[in-house]
C-alpha positions in Angstrom: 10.1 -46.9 12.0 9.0 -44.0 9.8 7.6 -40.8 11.7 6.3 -38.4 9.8 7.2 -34.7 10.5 4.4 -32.0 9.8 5.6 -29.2 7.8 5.1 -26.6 10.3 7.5 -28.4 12.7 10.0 -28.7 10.1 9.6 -24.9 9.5 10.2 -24.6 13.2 13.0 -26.8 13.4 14.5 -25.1 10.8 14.2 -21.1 12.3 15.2 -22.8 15.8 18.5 -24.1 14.6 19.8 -21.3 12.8 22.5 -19.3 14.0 20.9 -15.7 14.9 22.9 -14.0 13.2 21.8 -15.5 10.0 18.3 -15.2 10.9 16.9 -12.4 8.2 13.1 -11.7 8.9 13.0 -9.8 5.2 13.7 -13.1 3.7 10.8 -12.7 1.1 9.9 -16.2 0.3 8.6 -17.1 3.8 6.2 -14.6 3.2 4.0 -16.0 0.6 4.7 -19.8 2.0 3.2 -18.0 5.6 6.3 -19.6 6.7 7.3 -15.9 8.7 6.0 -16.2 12.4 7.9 -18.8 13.6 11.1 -16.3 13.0 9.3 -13.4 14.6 8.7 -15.8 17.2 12.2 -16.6 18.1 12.9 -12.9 17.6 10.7 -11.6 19.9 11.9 -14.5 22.3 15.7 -14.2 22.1 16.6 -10.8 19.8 13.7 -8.0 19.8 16.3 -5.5 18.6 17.7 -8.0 15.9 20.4 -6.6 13.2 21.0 -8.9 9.4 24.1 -7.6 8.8 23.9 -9.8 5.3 20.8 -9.7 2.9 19.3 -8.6 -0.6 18.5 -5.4 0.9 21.7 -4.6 2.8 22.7 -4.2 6.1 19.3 -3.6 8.6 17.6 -4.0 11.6 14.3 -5.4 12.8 12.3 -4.6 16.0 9.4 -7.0 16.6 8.1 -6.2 20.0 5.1 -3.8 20.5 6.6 -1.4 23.2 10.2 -1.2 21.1 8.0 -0.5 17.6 6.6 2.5 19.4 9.5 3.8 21.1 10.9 4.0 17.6 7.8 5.2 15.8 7.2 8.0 18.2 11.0 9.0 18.5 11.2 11.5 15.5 14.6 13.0 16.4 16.8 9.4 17.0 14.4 8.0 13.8 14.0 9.2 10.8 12.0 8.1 7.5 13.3 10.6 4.9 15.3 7.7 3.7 12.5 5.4 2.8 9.8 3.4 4.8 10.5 -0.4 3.5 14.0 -2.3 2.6 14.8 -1.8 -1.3 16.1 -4.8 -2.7 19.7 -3.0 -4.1 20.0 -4.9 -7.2 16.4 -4.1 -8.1 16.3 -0.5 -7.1 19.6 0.0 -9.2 18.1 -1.6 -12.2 14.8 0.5 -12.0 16.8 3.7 -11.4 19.0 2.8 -14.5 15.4 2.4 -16.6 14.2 5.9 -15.5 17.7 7.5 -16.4 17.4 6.3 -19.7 14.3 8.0 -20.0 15.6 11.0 -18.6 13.4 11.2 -14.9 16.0 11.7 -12.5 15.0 7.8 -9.5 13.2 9.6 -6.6 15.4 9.7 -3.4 13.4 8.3 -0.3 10.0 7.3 -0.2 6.1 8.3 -1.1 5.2 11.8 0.1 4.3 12.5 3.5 5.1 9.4 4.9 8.6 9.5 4.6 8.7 12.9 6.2 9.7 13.4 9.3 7.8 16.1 12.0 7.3 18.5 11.5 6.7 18.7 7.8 5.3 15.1 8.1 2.0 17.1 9.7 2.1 20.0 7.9 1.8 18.4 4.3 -1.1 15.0 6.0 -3.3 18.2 6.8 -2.9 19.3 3.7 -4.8 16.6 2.1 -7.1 15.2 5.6 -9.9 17.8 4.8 -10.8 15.7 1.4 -11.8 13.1 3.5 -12.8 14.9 7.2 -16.7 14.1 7.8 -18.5 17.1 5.5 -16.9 16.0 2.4 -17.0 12.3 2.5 -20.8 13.6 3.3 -20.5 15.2 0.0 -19.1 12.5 -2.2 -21.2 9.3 -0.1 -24.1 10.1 -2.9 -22.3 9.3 -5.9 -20.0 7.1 -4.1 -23.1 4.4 -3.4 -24.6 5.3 -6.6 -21.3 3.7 -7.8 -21.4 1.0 -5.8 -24.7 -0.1 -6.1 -24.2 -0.1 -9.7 -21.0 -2.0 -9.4 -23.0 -5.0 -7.2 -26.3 -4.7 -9.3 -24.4 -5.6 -12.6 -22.5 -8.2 -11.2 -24.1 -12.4 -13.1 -26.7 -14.1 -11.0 -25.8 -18.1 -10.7 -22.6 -18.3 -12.3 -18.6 -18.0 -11.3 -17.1 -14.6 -11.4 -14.0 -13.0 -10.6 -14.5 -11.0 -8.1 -11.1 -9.2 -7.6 -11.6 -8.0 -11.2 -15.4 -6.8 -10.9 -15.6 -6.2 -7.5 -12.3 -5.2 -5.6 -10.5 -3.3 -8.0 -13.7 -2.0 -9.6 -15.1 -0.4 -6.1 -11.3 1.0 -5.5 -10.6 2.7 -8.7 -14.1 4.2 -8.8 -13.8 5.5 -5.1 -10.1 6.5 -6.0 -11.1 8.5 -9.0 -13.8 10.5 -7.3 -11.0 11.2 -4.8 -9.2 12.7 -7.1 -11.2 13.6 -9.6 -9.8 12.0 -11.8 -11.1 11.4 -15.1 -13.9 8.4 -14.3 -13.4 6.6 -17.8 -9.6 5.9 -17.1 -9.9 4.7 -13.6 -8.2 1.4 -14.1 -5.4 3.8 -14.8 -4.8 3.8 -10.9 -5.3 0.4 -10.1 -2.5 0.0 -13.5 -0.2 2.2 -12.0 -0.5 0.6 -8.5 0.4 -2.1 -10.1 3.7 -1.3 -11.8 4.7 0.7 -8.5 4.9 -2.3 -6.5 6.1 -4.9 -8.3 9.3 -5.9 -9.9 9.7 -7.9 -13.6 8.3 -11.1 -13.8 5.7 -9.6 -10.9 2.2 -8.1 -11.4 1.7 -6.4 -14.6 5.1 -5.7 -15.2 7.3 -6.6 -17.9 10.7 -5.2 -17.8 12.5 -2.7 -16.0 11.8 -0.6 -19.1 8.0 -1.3 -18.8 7.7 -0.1 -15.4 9.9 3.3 -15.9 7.9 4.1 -18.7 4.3 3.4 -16.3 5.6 5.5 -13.9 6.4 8.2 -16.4 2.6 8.0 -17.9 1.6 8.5 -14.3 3.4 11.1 -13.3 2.5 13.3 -16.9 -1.3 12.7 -16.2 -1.1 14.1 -12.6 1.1 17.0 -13.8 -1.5 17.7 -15.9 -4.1 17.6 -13.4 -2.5 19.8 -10.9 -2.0 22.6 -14.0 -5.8 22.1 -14.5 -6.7 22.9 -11.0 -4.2 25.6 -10.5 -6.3 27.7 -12.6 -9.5 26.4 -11.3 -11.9 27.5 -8.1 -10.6 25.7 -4.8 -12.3 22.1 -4.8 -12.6 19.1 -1.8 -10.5 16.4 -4.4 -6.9 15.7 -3.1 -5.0 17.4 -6.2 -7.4 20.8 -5.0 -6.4 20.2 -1.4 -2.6 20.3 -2.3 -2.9 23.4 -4.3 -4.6 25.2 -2.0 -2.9 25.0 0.7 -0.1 27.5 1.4 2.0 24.8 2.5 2.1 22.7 0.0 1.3 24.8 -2.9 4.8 25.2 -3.6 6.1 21.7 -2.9 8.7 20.4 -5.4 7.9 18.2 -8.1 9.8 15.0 -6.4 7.5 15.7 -3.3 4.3 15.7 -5.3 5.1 12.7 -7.1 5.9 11.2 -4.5 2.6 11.8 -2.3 0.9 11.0 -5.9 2.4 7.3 -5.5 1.7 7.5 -2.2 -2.5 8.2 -2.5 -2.6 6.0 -5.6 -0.6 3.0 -4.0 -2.4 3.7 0.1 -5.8 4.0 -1.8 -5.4 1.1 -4.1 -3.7 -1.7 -2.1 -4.9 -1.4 1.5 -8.9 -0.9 -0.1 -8.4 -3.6 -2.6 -6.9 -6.4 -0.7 -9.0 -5.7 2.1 -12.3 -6.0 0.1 -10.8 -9.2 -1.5 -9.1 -11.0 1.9 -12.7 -10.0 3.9 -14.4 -12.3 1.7 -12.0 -14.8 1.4 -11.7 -15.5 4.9 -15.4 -15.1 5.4 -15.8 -18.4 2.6 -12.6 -20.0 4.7 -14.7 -19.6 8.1 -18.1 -20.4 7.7 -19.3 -20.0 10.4 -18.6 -16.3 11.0 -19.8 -15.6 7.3 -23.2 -17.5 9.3 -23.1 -14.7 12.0 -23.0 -12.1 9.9 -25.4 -13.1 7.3 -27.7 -13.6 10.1 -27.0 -9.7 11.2 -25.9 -7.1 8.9 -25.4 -5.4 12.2 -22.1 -6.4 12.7 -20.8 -5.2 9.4 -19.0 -1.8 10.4 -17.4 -4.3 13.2 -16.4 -6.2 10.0 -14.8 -3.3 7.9 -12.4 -2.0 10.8 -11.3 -5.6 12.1 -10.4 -6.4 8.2 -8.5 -3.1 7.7 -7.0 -3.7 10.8 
């Protein structure tokens, strides 16, 4: 007799049988198969505090339970994050630093800006840049924000197929990004390019080549150069390059810090807004029935937009 076996229980079996010590949570192609909880389900069961001492990324270790995530997160003198946030694949990471070498930009060392600081310069350079988007301002900016946005949904076809990632998601992002920045409006898709080549590898995303992606990066980092001269000689603002400036403490941050809490704003305000936008409706089309409910009242939208970030 032939028994079937679903796929998710062969998924099981297979994380169940492994030795743990060969169980590596970072094992990127579970992730797009949504193959990853039932490994963070045996983690949390038999090895919260779990170290791969074998993988693409090196040597690491992964926490999976809430109270041991916080006890980390919270413990800024046993943790730090000045190394980087995320695991670096090593042979990737040493083929991009090679491609920037070439082009004469010395790699960054750590992460993105802020967030791979520890306290208390972590705080001191966040405040920096939280006043662009504290209450008054976003007050400020909502006018030409929904003028944007209404002009983004009223030009959208009437009874035909679109693509609404393209028009909608990364549209609505690079227009709300550039106001943030003030960054020139016409090259807005700039960000959304540059997100792009920030987070993916060859073969990935828009980019081509190792090559490709140093030379992105350098384009990137000349046009916010440029910015931050422009509004060094210009009358305090409420954008984020303004904000930086302006502040004593982090008017003169190094070059390798402002790039890196560039890539940080551009990459935070690109994939977080974008994917959000894009997963909130296609999970509303995958569940009808909700889609129903809130059709039915509008009311429950701001419940919508902080359960979807979330």
């Amino acid at each position: 007799m032939n028994i079937a076996v679903k796929p998710e229980a062969a998924r099981e079996a297979d994380v169940e049988q492994l030795p743990l010590a060969e169980l590596n949570p970072a094992r990127t192609d579970r992730f797009p198969a949504d193959t990853i909880w039932p490994v963070f389900e045996r983690l949390r069961r038999e090895d919260p505090v779990h170290f791969t001492p074998v993988s693409e990324f090196g040597p690491y270790w992964s926490i999976t339970r809430w109270d041991d995530i916080m006890a980390v997160d919270t413990n800024h003198e046993a943790f730090s994050s000045v190394d980087g946030i995320g695991l670096a694949n090593k042979e990737q990471a040493e083929q991009q630093e090679a491609a920037l070498r070439a082009m004469g930009r010395e790699p960054r060392r750590g992460g993105a800006g802020f967030i791979t600081m520890d306290e208390p310069e972590h705080s001191t350079h966040r405040k920096a840049v939280s006043p662009t988007v504290a209450p008054a301002n976003i007050i400020k900016m909502s006018p030409v924000v929904r003028e944007r946005a209404g002009a983004i949904l009223d030009s959208l076809p009437i009874g035909k197929p679109f693509d609404w990632v393209d028009l909608v998601s990364k549209e609505l992002t690079a227009m709300t990004l550039a106001t943030l920045f003030d960054f020139p409006f016409e090259q807005r898709r700039n960000l959304t390019y540059w997100s792009d080549m920030f987070m993916n590898s060859p073969g990935h995303g828009p980019v081509k080549s190792w090559q490709h992606k140093a030379e992105a990066i350098g384009e990137c980092f000349t046009a916010f150069e440029g910015l931050w001269n422009q509004r060094l000689e210009a009358e305090p603002d409420i954008d984020l390059i303004s904000m930086l400036i302006h502040n004593p403490e982090t008017r003169a941050m190094s070059r390798e810090q402002y790039h890196g809490t560039v890539v940080l704003l551009i990459v935070g305000g690109n994939d977080t807004t974008r994917n959000t936008i894009s997963g909130s409706v296609y999970w509303l089309n995958k569940n009808p029935d909700q889609y129903a409910r809130l059709r039915a009242d509008p009311s429950l939208v701001p419940n919508l937009v902080s359960e979807t970030i979330r």
